[in-house]
N, C-alpha and C positions, 0 to 999 in steps of 0.2 A: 456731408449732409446738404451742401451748396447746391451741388451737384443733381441731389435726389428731388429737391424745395424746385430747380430749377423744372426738371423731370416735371414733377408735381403744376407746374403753372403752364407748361407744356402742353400737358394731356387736357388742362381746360379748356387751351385755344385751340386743340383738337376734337376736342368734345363740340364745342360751338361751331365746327369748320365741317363736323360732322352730320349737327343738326340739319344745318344750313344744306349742305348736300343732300339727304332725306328729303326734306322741304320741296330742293329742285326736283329731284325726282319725280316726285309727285304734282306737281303745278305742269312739268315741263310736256309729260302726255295727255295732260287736260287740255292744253293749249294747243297741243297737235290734232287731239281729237275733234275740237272746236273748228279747228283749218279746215281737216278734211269733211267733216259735216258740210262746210259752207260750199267748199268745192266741190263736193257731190251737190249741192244743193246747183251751184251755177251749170255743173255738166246738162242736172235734167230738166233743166227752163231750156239752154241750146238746144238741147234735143227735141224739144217739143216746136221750140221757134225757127224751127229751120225753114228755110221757103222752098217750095218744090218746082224749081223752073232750073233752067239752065247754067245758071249762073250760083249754083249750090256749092260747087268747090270756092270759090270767091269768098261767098259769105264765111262758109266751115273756115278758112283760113283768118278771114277778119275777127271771128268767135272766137278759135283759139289764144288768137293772143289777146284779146280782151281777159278773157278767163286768166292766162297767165299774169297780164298787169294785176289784176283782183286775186290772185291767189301772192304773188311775192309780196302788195299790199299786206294781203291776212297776215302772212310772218312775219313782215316787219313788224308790224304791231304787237304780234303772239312777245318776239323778240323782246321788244321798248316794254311790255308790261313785264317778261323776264328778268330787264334791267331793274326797272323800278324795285317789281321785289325784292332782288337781289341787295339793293341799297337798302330798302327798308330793315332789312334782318340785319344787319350788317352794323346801320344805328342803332340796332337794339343792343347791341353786344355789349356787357361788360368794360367802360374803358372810362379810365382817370381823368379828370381835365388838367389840360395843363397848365391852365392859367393861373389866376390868384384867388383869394378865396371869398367866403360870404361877409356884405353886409349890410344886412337883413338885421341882425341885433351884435351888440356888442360881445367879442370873442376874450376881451382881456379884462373883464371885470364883472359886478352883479350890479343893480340896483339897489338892491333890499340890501346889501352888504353893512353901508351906509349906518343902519340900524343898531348894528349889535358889534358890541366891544368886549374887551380881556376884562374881564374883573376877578381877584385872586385877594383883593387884599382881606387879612383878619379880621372875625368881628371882636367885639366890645369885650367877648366873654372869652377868650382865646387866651388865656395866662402866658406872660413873658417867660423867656427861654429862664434868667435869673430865680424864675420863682418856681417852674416847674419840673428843673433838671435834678435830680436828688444826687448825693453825693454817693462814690465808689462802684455806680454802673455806666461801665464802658462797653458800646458794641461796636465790634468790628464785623465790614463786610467785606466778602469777597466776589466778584462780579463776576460773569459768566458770559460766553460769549465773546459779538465783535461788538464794534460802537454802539450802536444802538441798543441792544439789547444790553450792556451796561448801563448805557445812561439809562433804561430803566429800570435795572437795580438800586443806581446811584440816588435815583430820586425815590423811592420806595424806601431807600432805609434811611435818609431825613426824616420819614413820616414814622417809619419804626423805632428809630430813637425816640420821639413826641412819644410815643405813645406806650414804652416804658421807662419814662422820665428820665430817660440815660443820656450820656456825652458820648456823640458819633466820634469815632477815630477816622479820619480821612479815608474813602475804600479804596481799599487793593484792585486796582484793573487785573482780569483773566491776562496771564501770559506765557500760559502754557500748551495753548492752541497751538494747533498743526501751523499757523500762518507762522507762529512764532515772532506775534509783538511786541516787544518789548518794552515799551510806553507805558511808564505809570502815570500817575494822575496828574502830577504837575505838567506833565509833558504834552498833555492835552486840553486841559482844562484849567482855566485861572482861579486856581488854588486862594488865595490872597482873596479876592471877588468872592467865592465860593462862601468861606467863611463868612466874612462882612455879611454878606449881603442875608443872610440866616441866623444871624447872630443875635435878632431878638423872638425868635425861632426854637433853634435846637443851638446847644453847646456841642461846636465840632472844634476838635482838637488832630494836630497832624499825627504825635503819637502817641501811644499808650504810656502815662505815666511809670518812674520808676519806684520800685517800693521799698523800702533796703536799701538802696542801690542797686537792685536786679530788678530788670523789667518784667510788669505781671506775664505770665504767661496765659495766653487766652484758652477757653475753655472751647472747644470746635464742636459744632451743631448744624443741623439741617433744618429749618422748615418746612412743613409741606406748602405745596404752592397754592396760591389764593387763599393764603392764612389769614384769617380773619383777627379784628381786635382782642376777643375774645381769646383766638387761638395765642397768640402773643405772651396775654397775661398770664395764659396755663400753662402755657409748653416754654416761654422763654424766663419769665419774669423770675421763676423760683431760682433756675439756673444760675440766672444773673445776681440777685440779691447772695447765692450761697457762694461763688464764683466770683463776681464783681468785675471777672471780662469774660464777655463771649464774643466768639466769631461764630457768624452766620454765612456759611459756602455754597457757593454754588447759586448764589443768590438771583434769581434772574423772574420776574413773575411771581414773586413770593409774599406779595400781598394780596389783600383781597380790592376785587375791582371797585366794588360800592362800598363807600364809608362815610361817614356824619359830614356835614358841609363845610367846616375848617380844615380837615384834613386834606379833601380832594382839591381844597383851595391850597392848601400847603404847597400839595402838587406841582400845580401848576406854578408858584410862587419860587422851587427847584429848579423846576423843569425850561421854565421860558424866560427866566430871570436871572439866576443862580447859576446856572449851568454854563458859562460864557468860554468860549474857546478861545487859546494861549494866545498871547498878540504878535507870534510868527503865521499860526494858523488863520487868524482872522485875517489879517495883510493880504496872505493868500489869496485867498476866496474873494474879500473885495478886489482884488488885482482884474481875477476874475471875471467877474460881475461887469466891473467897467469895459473888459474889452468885450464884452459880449455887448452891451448897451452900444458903445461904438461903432457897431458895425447895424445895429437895427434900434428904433425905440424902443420896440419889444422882444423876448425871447421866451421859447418853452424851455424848460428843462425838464427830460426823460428820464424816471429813473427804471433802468433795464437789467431787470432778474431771467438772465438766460444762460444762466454756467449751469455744467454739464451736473452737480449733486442737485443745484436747483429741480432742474427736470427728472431728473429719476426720483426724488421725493414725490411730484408731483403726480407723479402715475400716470401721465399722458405720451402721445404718440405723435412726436410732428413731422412723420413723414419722410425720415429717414433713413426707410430701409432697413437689412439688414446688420448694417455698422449700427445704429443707432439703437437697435434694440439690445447687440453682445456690449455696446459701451453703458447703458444705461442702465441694463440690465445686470453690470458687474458690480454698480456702485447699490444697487438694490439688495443684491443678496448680503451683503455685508450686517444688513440689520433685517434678522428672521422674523419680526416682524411686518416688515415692507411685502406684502404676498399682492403684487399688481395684474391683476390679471382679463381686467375688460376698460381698458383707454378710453373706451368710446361713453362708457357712463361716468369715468372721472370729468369729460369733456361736456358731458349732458348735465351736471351739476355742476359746472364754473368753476371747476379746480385747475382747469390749464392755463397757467399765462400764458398772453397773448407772445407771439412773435414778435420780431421785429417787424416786418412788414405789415401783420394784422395790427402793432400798434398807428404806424404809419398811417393805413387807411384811414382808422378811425378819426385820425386828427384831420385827415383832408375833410371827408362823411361831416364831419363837424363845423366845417368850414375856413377852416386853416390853409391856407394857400403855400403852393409851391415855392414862394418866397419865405414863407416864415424861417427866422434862424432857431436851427435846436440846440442844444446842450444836451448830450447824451451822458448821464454818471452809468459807468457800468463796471463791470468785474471783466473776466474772461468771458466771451460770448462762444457757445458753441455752434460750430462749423464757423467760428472768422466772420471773412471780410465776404464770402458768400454769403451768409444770413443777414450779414446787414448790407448787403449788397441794395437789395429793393428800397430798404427803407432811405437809405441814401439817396436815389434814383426821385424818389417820392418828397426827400426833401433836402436838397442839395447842399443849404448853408446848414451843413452837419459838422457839429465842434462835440468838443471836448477839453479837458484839462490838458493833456498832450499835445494838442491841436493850438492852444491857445497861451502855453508857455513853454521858455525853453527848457530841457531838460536840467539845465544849472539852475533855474528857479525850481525845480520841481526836488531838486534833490536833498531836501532838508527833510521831505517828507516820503519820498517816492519808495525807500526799505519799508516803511510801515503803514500797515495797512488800514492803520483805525487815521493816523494822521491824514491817509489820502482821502479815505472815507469822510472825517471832516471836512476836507476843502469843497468836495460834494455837495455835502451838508448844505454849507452855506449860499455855493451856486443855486439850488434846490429852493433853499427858503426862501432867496431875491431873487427867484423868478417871476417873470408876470402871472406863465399859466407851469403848475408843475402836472408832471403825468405819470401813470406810473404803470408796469404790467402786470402788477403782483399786488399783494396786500401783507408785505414781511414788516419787519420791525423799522426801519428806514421811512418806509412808505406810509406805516402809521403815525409814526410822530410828526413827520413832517405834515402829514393831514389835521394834523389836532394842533400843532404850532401854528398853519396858516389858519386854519380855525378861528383862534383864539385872537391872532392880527388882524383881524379883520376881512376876515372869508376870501383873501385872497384864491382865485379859481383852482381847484386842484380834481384833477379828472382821474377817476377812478374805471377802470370797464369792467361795463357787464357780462363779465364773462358766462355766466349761468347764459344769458341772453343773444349773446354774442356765439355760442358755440355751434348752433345752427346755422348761422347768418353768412357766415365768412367761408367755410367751405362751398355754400352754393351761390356762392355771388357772383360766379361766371355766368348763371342763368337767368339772371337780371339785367335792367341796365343800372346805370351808374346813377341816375338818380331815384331809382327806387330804394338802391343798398343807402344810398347816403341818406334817405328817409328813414328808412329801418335802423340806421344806426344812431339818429337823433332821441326817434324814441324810445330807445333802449336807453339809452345813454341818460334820461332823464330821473333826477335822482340821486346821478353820480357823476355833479358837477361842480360839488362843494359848495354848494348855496346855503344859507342859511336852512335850518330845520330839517334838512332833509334827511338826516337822521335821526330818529327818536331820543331824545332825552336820555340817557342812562344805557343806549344798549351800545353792543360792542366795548372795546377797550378801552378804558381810560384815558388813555395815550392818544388815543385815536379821536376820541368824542368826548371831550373835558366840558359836558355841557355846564356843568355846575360853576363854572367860572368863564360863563360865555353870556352878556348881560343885555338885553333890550331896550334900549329907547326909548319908551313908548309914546313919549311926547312928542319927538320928532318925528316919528310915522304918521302919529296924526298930524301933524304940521304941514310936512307934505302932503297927504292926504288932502289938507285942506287947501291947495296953494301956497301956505306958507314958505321962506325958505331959515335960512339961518339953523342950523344944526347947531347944537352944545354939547359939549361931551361933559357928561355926566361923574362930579368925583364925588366920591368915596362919604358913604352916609347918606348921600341920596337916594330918594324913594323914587324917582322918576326910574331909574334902571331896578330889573328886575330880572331874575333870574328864568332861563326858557322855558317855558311849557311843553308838553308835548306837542308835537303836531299831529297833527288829521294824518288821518291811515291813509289819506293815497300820497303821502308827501312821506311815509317812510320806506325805506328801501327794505326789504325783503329775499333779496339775491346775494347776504355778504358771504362769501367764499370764504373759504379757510386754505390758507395757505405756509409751505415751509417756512421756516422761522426766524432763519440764516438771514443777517445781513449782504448785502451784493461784497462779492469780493471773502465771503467769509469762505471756511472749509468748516469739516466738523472736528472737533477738539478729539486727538488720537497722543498716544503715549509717544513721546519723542523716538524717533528709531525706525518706526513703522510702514511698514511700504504700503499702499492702497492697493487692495488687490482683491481677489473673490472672497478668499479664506482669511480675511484678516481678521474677521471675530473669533476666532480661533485663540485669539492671544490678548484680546483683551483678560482684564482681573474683571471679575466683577462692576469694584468700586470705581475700573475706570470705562465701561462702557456708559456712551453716549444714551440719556434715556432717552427714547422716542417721543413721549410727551412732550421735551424741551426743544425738539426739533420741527413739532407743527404748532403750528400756531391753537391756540385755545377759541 
């Protein structure tokens, strides 16, 4: 695919080398016609001025070469204006700068940011965990998925215990995926914290009490996904009350997005608080962080969804021939729902993540200088170290976890998947600017975590907008692309408000526990300076309003659902191949719904 992307940037600087040749073509007999005009013009003035005495041959010889000086004159010049344009087209053409980058406004932070703060805590009327938990209902969860899309189980059923008065059993992590995890909860997450920190919350216990002396056995249930309150009380609660444990499988998205304002505060109180990673994993990730700081004050970090199931979910075309449509192509037929069959309107609606290179650009277009250091998290990238060939090229101080420890520190975690995925994690959320090509389960949380911290920059592309742009960017020059991709790009640069109140995922846009200032905006407004941050029972912060329709984004794509690094959950045994639907059960094929994003 290196190969074919190569191919593909080829034919553009042939396409421009081609234009450029047409162009000459056509100038170059204008400017000869122009010659010979004028030289016909000088032949029939000598003709007319000739003197008619004896001395005729004299003069005809003195004329000729007159004529001559004034005609190799007219070429030279035809020539010099040749060159010129020749230069001129030449500046026009499509080409990166290689210097460093813009500044015109600040690349590593917001203004308005300033403003608005995390607020999650309970109100007044939020009844303690001691008074609200009833005795004899225990739910257990089972989680679905890689990291991410657990931890949004994990936090979803804190809120579903709340909300059928029962005592959470610690959840079961997925670990029967194809990656073959095998990390449970303590192993990733601080278990001890976990609890405390929820404890006047929801009553979570590590296991299901014994009754007898024999442990209950739990009663196994589904939900449907985006189960509302409502749906809880009808479909779960009876269960529970007759049962007194249930497990809820498969758990992943199995609440409902919108819920009363302690709840989605709960959330976030799980989610950005509760949720603390093992003190091997966090060590990690700061280890990290610092040598990334070390070598610059600031650093982006990339999160890059480009493994080969990523793209064939995707339904897009980038370029790769025919390897790229029999490999992409194999992993498609497996789910007879995947019927992909026009790329070019998955691409006209913003469903393709960018490349590697189209992310690259962006960040320069943006202002981001060839110096900037990245931090790449990624999975297997398809076609290698050819697909991130460019973006390398585009920005040199290129790391990674690999790149950045030895493999004996890496190998506490480097068998499992979720644990590397954590270390990710946390490079991701201490980054200055985070970035991302996709909009999967990773890439939203981590937009609603930096969110919530204080609108640290996190760049999102407009792919819907972007999918025009970048194929014809050889036919611009380099500052009109890097114009058109500002104003695309605007929107989806994690600023405050710029997404509507309430839309997209929760995960993603926790606007209910994202709180206003309003006194310090006027303050500054007014000159003032001295900022206070605002605690808890204060009226000064306020929860966000909508914003004005042209501050909402309007372009969010819907993308596969897979965290990076994930695979899709398959029967142990199972070879990836065309026919391997063939051999699923039923109960164990992958639903489709849970593999795109909602």
């Amino acid at each position: 695919m290196g190969v074919q992307r190569r191919r593909t940037h080829n034919q553009h600087h042939h396409s421009n080398h081609n234009r450029i040749q047409k162009l000459l073509k056509w100038i170059i007999p204008v400017i000869s016609s122009v010659s010979a005009v004028v030289l016909l013009f000088l032949l029939l003035l000598s003709a007319s001025s000739v003197p008619d005495d004896s001395n005729h041959n004299h003069h005809q010889r003195l004329l000729h070469q007159q004529l001559h000086r004034q005609f190799i004159n007219t070429t030279a010049t035809a020539t010099s204006l040749n060159n010129n344009v020749m230069e001129e087209i030449i500046s026009n053409v499509f080409r990166v700068p290689e210097g460093g980058g813009s500044s015109s406004h600040d690349l590593w932070g917001s203004k308005s940011a300033k403003f608005y703060y995390g607020c999650s805590n309970a109100s007044d009327k939020f009844t303690k965990a001691e008074v609200n938990t009833q005795p004899n209902r225990y739910l257990m969860i089972a989680t679905s998925g890689g990291l991410n899309q657990q931890r949004t189980g994990i936090t979803d059923a804190v809120v579903a215990a709340r909300i059928l008065n029962a005592t959470l059993v610690v959840p079961k992590l997925d670990q029967k995926s194809f990656w073959k995890d095998s990390s449970n909860f303590t192993e990733i997450f601080d278990v001890e914290w976990f609890i405390r920190s929820l404890s006047k919350d929801v009553k979570i216990i590590k296991q299901v009490p014994k009754k007898g002396g024999k442990v209950m056995t739990p009663y196994t249930m589904r939900v449907p996904r985006k189960c509302t309150v409502k749906c809880y009380l009808s479909r779960v609660l009876p269960v529970l009350l007759k049962k007194h444990v249930v497990q809820l499988t498969k758990f992943d998205y199995r609440l409902a997005n919108k819920l009363d304002t302690d709840l989605q505060k709960l959330r976030c109180r799980v989610n950005y608080h509760a949720l603390k990673f093992t003190d091997p994993i966090r060590e990690m990730g700061k280890t990290l962080v610092r040598r990334m700081k070390e070598r610059s004050r600031h650093f982006i970090a990339l999160h890059l969804r480009f493994e080969p199931d990523m793209l064939a979910f995707s339904g897009c075309y980038y370029g790769g021939g025919d390897k790229e449509r029999a490999d992409l192509g194999a992993i498609r037929k497996r789910w007879k729902t995947l019927h992909i069959s026009n790329p070019d309107k998955e691409r006209r609606h913003g469903k393709c993540p960018l490349t590697p290179e189209e992310v690259g650009l962006m960040l320069r277009a943006l202002g981001f200088g060839s110096d900037v250091h990245i931090y790449v998290a990624s999975g297997e990238v398809y076609g290698g170290d050819a697909t991130l060939g460019p973006l390398k090229a585009l920005f040199p101080n290129y790391h990674s976890k690999e790149t950045l420890a030895s493999s004996e520190e890496l190998s506490p975690f480097s068998s499992f998947s979720s644990r590397m995925a954590a270390v990710d994690f946390i490079v991701c959320d201490e980054s200055d600017v985070f970035v991302t090509n996709n909009n999967g389960n990773m890439a939203r949380i981590l937009a609603g975590r930096r969110r919530y911290s204080g609108h640290k920059p996190t760049i999102r592309p407009n792919a819907k907008k972007h999918s025009s742009l970048f194929p014809d960017r050889e036919s611009m020059t380099w500052e009109a692309f890097a114009s058109k991709v500002r104003l695309n790009q605007k929107g989806f640069m994690g600023e405050p408000k710029e997404v509507k109140a309430g839309r997209g995922e929760f995960h993603e846009n926790p606007s209910t526990c994202i709180c206003e200032d309003s006194e310090a905006k006027e303050r500054a407004k007014s000159g003032h300076s001295g900022l206070t941050k605002v605690g808890k029972g204060s009226n000064v912060g306020k929860d966000i309003v909508e914003p004005s329709d042209d501050l909402v984004s309007d372009d969010e794509p819907e993308w596969p659902d897979m965290d990076y690094g994930e695979k899709l959950s398959m029967p142990e045994g199972k070879e990836l191949n065309v026919d391997y639907n063939l051999f699923f059960k039923p109960e164990d094929q992958p639903e489709f719904e849970e593999i795109l994003s909602d």
